[in-house]
C-alpha positions in Angstrom: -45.7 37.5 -15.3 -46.2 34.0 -17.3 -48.0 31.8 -15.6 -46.1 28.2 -14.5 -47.4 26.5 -17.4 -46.1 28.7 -19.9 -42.3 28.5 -17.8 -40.3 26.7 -20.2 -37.1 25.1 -18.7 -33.5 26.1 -20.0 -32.1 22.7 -21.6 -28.8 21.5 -20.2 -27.4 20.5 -23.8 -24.8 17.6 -22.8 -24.0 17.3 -26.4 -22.6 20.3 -26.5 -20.9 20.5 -23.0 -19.2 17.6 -23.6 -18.0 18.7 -26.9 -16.4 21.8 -25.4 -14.9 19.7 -22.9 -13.3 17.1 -25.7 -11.9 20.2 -27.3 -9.9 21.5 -23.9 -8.9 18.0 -23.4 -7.5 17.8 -27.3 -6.1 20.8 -26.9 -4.0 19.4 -23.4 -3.3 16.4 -25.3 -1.6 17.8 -28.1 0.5 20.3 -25.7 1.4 16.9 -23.3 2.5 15.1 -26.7 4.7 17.8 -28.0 6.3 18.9 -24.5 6.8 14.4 -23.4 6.6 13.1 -26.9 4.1 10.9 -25.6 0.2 10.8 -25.5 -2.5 9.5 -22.5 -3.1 5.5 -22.9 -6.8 4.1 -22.0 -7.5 0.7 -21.9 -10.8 -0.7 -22.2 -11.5 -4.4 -21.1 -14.5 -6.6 -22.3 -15.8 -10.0 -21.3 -18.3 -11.5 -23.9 -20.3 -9.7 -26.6 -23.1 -8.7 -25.0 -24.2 -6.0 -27.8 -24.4 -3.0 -25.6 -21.1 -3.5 -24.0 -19.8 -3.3 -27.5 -21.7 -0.3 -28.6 -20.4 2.1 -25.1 -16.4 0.3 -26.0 -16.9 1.2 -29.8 -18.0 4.7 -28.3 -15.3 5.4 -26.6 -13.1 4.3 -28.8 -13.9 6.8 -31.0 -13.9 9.4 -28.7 -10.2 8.7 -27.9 -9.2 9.2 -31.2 -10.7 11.9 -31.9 -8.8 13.7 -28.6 -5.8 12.3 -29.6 -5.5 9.1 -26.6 -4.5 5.9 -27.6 -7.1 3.1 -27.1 -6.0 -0.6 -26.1 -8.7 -2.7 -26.5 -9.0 -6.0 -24.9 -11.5 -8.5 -25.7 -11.8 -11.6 -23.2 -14.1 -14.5 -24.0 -17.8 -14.6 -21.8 -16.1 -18.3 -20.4 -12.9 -16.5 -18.9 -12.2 -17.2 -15.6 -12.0 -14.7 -13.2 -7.9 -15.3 -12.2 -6.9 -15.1 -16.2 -9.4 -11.8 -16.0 -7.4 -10.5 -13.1 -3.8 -11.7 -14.9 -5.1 -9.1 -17.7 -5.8 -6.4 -15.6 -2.3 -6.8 -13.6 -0.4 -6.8 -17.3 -2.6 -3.5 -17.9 -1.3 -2.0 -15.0 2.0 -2.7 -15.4 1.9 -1.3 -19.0 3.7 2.1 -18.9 1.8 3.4 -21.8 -1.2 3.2 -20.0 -2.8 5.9 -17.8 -6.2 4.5 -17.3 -8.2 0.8 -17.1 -11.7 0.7 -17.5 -13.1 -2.9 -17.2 -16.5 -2.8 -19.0 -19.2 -3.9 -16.6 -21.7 -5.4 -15.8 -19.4 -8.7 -15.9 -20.6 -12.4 -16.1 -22.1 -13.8 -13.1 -19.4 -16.4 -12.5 -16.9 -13.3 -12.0 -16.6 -11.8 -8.5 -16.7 -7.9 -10.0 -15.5 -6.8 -6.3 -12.2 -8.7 -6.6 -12.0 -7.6 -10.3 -12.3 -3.6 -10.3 -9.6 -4.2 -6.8 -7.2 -5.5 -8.7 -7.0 -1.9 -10.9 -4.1 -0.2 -9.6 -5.5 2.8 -8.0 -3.7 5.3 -10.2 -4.7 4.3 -13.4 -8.8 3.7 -11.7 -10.2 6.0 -14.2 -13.8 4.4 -13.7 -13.2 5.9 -9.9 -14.7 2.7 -8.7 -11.3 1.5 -6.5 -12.6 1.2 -2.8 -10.0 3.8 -2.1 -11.0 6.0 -4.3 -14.4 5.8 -2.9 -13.6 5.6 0.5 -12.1 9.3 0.1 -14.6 10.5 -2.0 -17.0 9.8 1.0 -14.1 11.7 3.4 -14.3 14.7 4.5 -11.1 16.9 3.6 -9.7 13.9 1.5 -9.5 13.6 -2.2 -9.8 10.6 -4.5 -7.5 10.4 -7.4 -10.2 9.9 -9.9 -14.0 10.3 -9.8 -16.6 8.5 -10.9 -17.5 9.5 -14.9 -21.1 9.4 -14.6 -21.4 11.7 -11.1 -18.8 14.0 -12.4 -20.2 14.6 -15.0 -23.8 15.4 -13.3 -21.8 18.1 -11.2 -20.0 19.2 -14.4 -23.5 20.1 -16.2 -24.7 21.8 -13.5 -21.1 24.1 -12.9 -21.3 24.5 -17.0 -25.1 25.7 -16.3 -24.4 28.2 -13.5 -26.5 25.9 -11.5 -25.5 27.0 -7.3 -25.0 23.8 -5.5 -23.6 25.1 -2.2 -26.7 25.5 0.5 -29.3 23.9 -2.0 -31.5 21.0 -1.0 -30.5 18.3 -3.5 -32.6 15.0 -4.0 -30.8 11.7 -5.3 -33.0 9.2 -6.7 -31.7 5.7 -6.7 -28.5 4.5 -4.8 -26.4 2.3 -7.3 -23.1 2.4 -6.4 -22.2 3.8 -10.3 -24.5 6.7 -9.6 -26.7 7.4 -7.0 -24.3 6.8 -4.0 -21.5 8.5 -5.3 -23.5 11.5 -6.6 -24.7 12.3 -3.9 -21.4 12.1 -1.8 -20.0 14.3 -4.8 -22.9 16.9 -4.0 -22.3 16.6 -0.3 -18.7 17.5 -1.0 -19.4 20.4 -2.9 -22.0 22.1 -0.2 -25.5 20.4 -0.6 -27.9 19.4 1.8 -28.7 15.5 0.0 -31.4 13.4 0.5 -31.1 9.8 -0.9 -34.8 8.7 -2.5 -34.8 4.9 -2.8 -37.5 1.4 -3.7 -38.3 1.5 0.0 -38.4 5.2 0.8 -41.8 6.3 1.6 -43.9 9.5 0.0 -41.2 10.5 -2.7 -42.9 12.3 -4.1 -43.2 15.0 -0.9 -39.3 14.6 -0.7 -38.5 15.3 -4.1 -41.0 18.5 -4.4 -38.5 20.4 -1.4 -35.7 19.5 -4.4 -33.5 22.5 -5.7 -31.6 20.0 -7.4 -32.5 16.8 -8.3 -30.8 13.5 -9.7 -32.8 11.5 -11.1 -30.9 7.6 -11.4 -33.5 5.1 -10.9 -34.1 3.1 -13.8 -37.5 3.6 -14.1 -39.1 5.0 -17.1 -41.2 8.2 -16.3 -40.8 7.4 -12.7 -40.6 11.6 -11.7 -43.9 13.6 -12.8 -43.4 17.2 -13.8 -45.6 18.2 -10.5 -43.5 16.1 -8.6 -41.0 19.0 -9.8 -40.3 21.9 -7.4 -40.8 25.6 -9.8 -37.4 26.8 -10.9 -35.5 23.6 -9.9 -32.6 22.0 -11.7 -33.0 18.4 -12.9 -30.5 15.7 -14.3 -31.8 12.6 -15.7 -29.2 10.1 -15.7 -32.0 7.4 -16.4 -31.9 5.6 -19.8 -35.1 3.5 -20.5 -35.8 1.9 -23.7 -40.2 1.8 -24.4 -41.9 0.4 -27.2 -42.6 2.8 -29.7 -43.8 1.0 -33.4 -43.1 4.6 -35.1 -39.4 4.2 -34.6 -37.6 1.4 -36.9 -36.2 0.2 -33.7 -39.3 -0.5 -32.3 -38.3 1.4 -29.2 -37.3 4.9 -28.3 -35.1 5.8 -25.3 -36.7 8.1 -22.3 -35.2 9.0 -18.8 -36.3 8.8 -15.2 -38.1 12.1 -15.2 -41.4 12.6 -17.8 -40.0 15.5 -19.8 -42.4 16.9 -21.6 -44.4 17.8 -18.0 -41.1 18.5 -15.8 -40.0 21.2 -18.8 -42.7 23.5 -18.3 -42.1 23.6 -14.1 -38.4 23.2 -13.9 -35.7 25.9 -14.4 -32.9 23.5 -15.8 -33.4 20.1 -17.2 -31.7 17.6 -19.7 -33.1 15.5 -22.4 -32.7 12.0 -23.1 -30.8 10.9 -25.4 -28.0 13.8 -24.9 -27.7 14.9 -21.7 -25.6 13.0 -19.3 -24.4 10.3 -21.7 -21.9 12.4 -23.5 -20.8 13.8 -20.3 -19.8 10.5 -19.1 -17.5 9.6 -22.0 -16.2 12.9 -21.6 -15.3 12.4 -17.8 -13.3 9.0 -18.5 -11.3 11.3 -21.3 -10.4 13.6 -18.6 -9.5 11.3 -16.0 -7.5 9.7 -18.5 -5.6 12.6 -19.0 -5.6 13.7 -15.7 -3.7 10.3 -14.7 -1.4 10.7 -17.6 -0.4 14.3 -16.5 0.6 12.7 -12.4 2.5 10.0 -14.6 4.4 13.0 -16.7 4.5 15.0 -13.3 2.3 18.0 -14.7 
């Protein structure tokens, strides 16, 4: 029998299982454009140039085109007021030819980004951000129109993997309300026993070792050791954390939450970064976009 050190972790490939996925949702595209003569509409809203807010929109962009759903772009000045931002979003939702709004965040300070993502008509909420759509997600026996990209797609990597998640103890680090609070409602819906690992929770470390499944969404580079890792255990490393590295022409390289190169040899399922849950997310908002158009063409 190998030893733990020589256990090498199977790699959740999110490249690739979000590639499948943009295939199916071509696929239903195509069918839903010959059968309605008409195609899923996302629009994409952006206050100010901040340069990675332009990279994700130019990202999804092409990822709509390439399924087949048109893109409307809207670009707002960094100075727009918060009621001309709110005028937009109500002209978005009155748009017929469009099935989802996605209002770029993190917005600038002088907007009230509550009041903002409230004003998205709840059908076309494709960010699944709505407090209604929340609120039910947190329900029992209720279901939300649309779900979170990022969380869904954590679920969706771990169904894809043959990853159990009904009766397993599952560990959520961080509590954003992007991903670590609605992920772990998600995994509570789906069967888990979920713990919530926070700044002011003490001994993580203890808690995340009892882990079958854990979420890493912190923020903090290399936060999770690999002993910190319960043997056999399933980990998803929504973390994104740019460190200085003079070998890359960047200057920087990106790494997750979890230290990967020590949590590979203990767990049973792990995914890299870059390529794990990034893809999954811009896979999730192309299937809720589709998923909205099909209520509109009452499919």
């Amino acid at each position: 029998m190998a030893s733990p050190s020589d256990q090498t972790a199977k790699i959740i490939d999110g490249k690739e299982i979000a590639h499948t996925i943009r295939s199916e949702i071509a696929e239903e595209v195509r069918v839903l454009s010959e059968k309605h003569g008409k195609v899923p509409g996302l629009a994409v809203v952006i206050v100010g140039d901040r340069k990675d807010s332009q990279t994700y929109v130019n990202t999804k962009r092409k990822a709509c085109a390439e399924v087949g759903i048109k893109s409307f772009d809207v670009g707002l000045p960094e100075e727009v007021s918060e009621a001309d931002l709110i005028t937009k979003v109500h002209e978005l939702n009155s748009n017929p030819d469009i099935h989802g709004i996605l209002v770029q965040l993190p917005l600038p300070k002088h907007i009230n980004e509550e009041n903002v993502l409230g004003a998205i008509s709840i059908d076309k909420d494709v960010d699944g951000f709505h407090p209604l759509n929340i609120g039910k997600l947190a329900m029992k026996g209720r279901e939300p129109l649309f779900l979170p990209c990022t969380p869904k797609g954590c679920l969706e990597l771990l169904a894809r993997s043959g990853v159990q998640i009904k009766g397993q103890r599952a560990v959520v680090v961080g509590r954003s309300n992007i991903v670590g609070l609605p992920v772990s409602l998600l995994l509570l819906k789906a069967d888990a026993t979920v713990t919530i690992a926070h700044s002011h929770t003490k001994d993580p470390e203890a808690i995340i070792r009892e882990a079958d499944i854990v979420i890493a969404a912190c923020g903090q580079a290399h936060m999770i050791k690999g002993d910190w890792i319960k043997p056999g255990a399933a980990v998803i490393d929504v973390g994104t954390n740019a460190v200085s590295d003079p070998s890359k022409k960047s200057g920087y390289r990106l790494v997750g939450d979890v230290d990967f190169a020590e949590a590979s040899k203990v767990a049973g399922f792990i995914t890299p970064v870059p390529g794990g849950v990034g893809p999954m997310t811009v896979a999730m908002l192309l299937r809720n976009t589709v998923d909205g158009a099909k209520r509109v063409f009452g499919q």
